[in-house]
N, C-alpha and C positions, 0 to 999 in steps of 0.2 A: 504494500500500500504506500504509494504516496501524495502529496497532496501539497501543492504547494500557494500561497497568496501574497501578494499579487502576479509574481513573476518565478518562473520553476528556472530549474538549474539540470545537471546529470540526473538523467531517469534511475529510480531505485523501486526494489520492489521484492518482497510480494507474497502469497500463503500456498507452502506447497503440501498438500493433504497426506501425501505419502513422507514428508519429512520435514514436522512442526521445528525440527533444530533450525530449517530455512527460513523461518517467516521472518521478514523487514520489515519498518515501516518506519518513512518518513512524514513528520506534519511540518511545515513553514511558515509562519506568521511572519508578515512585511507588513509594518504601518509605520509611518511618522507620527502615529499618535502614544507610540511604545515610548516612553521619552525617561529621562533623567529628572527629574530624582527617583528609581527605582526603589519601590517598596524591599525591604528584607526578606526573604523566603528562609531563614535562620529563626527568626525571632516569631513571624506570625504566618501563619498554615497557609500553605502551599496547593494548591488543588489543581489536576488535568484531567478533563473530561470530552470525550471523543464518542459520538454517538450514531451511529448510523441504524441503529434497530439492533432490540436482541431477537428478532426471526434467525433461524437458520442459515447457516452461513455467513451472515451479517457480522457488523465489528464494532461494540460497544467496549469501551476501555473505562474506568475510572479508577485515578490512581490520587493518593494524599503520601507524595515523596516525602522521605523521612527529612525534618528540617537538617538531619547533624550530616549531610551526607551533602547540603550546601557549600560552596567556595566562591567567593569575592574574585574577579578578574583582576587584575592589578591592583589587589589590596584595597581597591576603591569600589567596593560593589555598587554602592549610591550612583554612582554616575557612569562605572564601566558596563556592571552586568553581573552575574553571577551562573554557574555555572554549577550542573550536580551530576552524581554520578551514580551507576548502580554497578551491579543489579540488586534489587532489594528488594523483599516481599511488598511494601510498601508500593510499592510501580511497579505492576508486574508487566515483564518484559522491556520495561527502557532501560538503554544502558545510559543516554542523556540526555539532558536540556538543559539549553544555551538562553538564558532571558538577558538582552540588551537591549539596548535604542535602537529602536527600528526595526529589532527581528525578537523572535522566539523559535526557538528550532526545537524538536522534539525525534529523536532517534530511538529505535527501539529494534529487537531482533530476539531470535529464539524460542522455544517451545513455550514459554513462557507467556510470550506476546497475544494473547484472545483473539487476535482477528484473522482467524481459519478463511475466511471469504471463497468458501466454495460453492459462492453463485455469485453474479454480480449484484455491484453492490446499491442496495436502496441510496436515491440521493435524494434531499443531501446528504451530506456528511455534517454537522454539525461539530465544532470545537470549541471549549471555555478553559483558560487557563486562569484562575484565581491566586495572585497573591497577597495578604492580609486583605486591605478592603479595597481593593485594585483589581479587574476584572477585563480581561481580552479576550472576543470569541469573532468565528468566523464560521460561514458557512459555504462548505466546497458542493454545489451543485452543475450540473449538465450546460454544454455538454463537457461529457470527460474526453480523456484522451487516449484512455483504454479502460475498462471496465466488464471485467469479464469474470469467470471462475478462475480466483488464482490470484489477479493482477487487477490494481485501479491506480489510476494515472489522472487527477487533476493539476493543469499546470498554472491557472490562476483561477479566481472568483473574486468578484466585486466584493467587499464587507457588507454585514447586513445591516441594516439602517440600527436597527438596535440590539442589545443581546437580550434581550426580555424574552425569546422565544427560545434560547440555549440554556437550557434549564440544570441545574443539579438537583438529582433525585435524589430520593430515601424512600428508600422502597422494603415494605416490612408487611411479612405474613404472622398471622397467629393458628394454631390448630392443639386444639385437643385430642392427644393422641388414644387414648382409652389404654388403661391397662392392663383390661380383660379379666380383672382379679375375680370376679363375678361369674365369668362364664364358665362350662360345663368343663368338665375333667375328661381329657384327648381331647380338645379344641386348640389346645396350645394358646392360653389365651385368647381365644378366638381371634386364630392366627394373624398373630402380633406380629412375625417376622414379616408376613406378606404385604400383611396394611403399613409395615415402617417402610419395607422396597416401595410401594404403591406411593406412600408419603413421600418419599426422594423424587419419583420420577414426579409428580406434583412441581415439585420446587425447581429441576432444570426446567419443566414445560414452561414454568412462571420465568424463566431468564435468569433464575437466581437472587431472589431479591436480596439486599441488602444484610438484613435481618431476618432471621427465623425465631419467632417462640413457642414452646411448646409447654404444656399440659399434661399432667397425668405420666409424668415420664419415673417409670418403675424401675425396678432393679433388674428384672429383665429385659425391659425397652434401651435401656442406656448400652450394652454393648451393641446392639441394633442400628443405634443411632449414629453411634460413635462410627462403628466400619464403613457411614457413607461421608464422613464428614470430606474425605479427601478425593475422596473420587465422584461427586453428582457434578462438581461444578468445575470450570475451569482452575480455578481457587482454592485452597482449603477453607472450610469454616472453622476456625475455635468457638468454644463452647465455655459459656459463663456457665457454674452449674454444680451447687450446691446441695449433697445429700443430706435430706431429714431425717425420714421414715424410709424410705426407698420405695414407697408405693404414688404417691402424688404428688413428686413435683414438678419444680419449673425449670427449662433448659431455656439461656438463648444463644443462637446462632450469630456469626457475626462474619462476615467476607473481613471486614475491617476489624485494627487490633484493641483490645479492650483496655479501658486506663484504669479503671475501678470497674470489679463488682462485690455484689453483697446479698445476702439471703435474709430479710427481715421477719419475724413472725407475727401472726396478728394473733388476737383473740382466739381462744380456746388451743394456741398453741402446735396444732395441727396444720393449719394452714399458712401460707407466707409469702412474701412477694419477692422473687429475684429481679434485681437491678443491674445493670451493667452500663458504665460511661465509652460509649464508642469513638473510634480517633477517625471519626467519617471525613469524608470531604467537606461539607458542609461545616465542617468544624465539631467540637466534644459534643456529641448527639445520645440522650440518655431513652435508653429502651427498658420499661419495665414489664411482669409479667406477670400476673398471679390467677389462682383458682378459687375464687370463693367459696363458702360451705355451702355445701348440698343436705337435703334431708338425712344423710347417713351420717352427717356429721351435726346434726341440727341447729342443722341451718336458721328454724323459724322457733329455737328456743329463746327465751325472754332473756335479753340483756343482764336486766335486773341489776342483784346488788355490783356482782363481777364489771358491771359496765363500767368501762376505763372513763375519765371526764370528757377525753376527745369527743369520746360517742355520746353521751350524754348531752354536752353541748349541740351535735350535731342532730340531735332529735331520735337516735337509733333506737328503735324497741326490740331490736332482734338481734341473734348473732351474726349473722350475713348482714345486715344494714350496718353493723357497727363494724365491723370488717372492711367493706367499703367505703367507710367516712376512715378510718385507719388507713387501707389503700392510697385515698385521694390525698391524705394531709401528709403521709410520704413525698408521695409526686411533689407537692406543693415546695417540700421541702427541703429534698436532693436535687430539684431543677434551679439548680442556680445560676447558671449560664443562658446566653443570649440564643443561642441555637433551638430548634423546636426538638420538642419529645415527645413518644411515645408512650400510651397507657395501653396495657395489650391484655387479653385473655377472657378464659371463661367468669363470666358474671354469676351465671346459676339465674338470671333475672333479666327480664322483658325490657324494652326501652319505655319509657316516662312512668319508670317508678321510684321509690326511694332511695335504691342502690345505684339506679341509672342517674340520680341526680347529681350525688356527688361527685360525679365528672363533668356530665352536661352543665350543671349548674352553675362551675367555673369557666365557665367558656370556652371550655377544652370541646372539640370537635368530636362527632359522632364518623369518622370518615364514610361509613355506607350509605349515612342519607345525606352529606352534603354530597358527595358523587350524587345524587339523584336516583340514586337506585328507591325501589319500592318498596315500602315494608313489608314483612314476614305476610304472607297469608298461608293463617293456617291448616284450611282447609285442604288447599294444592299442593304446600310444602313451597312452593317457591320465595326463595330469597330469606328461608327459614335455616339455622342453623344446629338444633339440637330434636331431639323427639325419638330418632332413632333406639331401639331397643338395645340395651349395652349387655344384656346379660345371653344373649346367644348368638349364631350368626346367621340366623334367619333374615335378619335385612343389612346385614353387613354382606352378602352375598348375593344381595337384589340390587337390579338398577331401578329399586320404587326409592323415593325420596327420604318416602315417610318419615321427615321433618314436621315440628308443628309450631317452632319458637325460636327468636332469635336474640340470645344471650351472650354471645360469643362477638367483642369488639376490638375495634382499632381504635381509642382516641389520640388525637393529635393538639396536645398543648403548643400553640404557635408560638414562634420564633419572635423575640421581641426587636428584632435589627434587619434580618432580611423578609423579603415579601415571598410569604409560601401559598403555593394551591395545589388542592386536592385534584388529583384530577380527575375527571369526568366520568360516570359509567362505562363500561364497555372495552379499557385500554385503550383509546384512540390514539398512540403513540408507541403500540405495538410492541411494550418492552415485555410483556408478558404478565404485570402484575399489575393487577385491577383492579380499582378502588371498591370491594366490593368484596363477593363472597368469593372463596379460596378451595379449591377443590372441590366445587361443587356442582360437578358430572359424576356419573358412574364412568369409572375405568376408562377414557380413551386411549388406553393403549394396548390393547387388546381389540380381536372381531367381537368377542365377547363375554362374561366374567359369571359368577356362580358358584355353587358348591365344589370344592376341591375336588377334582384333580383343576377346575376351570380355574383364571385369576380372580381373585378377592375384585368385590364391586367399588367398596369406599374402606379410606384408609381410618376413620373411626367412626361413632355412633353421631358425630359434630361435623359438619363444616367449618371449615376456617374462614377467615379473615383478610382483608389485607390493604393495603394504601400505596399509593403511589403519588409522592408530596414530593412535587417540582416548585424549586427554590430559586427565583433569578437575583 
């Protein structure tokens, strides 16, 4: 891949499918508007993002270059340039980038490098390079000058009148993995292994989002989970992930590397919220996750004397309302930073009730219905995310929905310095992960799915979740 603006130079290139050691790729930024006094990429976060679609074949990059890995051009970075090196999990596959006046070069190669482009390539091509609060992007569209399986060849593009449409994502699913403790003896958990494979191919079909959180993750789910960590995505995922009980808890995923996590307990001791501070592009992005009580844990027992003051002031007459005013005064309280964050997981409870308020209530976003999607009907099951039967695998092995609620969210506390949106129903931007509900087909990887020997229908008794919060 190359791509160069305004004016290209030696042709370089390219994605060889039979041997990812060859892939190249060069990007060129040319503007007089690149000027001196250049921001520090040492001191304040650094970000490259390269976008062309994550469809198939396609070459979607996002990399947050380690600042220590920075070097000043003649000791003068301010005015000269700076210049970084890799390779470093941080960027994966650059070996550099060159930021001075008037250029930005960006060099990359090796297995490493995400963009396979073994079709041609959607254009445009979209580029944003963020340093602290300094921001250059360009977009390489048609015609190219080769564009094919293999090789793309832009040698200039006009710049786009603004970068408000070169978006940086954060893109985060949630799912309640079930951990079968309930179901029948030879079900294998009502087979756990197949619904956790089922649950990975979910997450490349989604492009990989950013963040993964999960639910219900057992002592048996965790080596399950763990063996796809390095092989679903181009990437490794690390894993924040604190054992309690070894029956219900919370894991999250992270493509990016974590600065702080933490496992808080709520009320009644059993249940808890893992946290984790992500070293995103967007800058220290916090993803939290937890599972409220369910009737097994009694959920709708009376607060009562035990109720901590939090909940008490917050009106809570139950243990799951007081759980949830617990939950939110976390959030409130580890989001100290200017970057947006995530509230993720199973509620156990409907939207516009007491537990749904202490999110909604702060302004924090519902991401399903500001996408526009519809609410739960629960007659059809659609846009519904729990109902399914967890104690056999009679409808874990139908493609019937049979959903009748939906409990299972993404909220999104906004960013108080950059302009974030949700984006729209449906994926209109093709990256794979949809403001909306999260594996919620029967099996499309398969003709067709059903009782073993066939593949499992749905990867738990829940649908998941998910957002896709584009940041310009």
């Amino acid at each position: 891949m190359r791509l160069a603006s305004p004016s290209a130079g030696r042709p370089s290139c390219c994605a060889r499918a039979d041997r990812p050691e060859a892939r190249v790729g060069r990007i060129l930024l040319r503007d007089t508007a690149i000027t001196a006094p250049l921001p520090d990429p040492r001191t304040g976060p650094a970000t490259f993002v390269l976008n062309g679609g994550a469809g198939a074949g396609q070459c979607r990059v996002v990399a947050a270059p380690a600042p220590g890995l920075w070097r000043a051009l003649r000791r003068n970075g301010t005015n000269r340039g700076y210049r970084w090196h890799g390779p470093d999990p941080s960027a994966p596959g650059i070996r550099r980038i060159v930021l001075k006046p008037g250029a930005i070069e960006i060099r990359a190669r090796g297995a490493d490098w995400p963009c396979t482009v073994t079709a041609p390539q959607r254009l445009p091509v979209a580029v944003a390079v963020r340093v602290a609060g300094t921001r250059w992007c360009a977009a390489f569209d048609a015609p190219a000058v080769d564009n094919r399986a293999g090789r793309v060849k832009i040698a200039a593009s006009p710049p786009p009148a603004t970068c408000d449409d070169v978006k940086d994502d954060l893109t985060v699913v949630t799912q309640n993995v079930l951990h079968g403790l309930a179901c029948p003896a030879g079900t294998a958990n009502c087979r756990l292994a197949d619904r956790i494979d089922l649950l990975f191919q979910w997450i490349a079909a989604s492009g990989c989002p950013d963040a993964v959180t999960l639910q219900e993750v057992s002592d048996a789910a965790l080596p399950l989970i763990t063996a796809h960590l390095t092989t679903t995505c181009p990437f490794p995922y690390a894993m924040a992930y604190v054992r309690t009980f070894g029956v219900d808890d919370e894991a999250i995923l992270s493509r990016y590397p974590f600065d702080v996590t933490d496992s808080i307990r709520l009320l009644g001791n059993f249940r808890h919220v893992t946290f984790a501070r992500v070293h995103h592009p967007l800058g220290p992005v916090d993803i939290f996750a937890s599972h409220l009580a369910s009737g097994s844990d009694g959920a709708q027992s009376p607060c009562a004397a035990s109720c901590p003051a939090e909940c008490v002031g917050a009106g809570a007459a139950t243990l799951r309302q007081c759980q949830a005013a617990q939950y939110a005064n976390l959030v409130a309280a580890r989001h100290d930073v200017p970057t947006p964050a995530v509230a993720t997981g199973d509620f156990n409870e409907s939207p516009d009730t007491f537990v749904y308020a202490q999110f909604a209530g702060r302004g924090w976003i519902d991401s399903h219905r500001a996408a526009g999607n519809p609410e739960c009907d629960p007659l059809s099951g659609a846009q519904c995310t729990s109902g399914r039967d967890d104690t056999s695998l009679a409808q874990l092995e139908s493609p019937a929905l049979n959903e009748n609620e939906r409990i299972d969210y993404v909220f999104v506390i906004p960013s108080s310095v950059r302009p974030c949106r949700i984006e729209a129903a449906g994926d209109p931007d093709g990256d794979g992960v949809a403001s909306g509900l999260f594996a919620g087909r029967p099996n499309p990887f398969v003709d067709a799915c059903g009782p073993a020997p066939e593949a499992i229908c749905w990867p738990s008794d829940h649908i998941g979740a998910g957002v896709d919060l584009g940041c310009t």
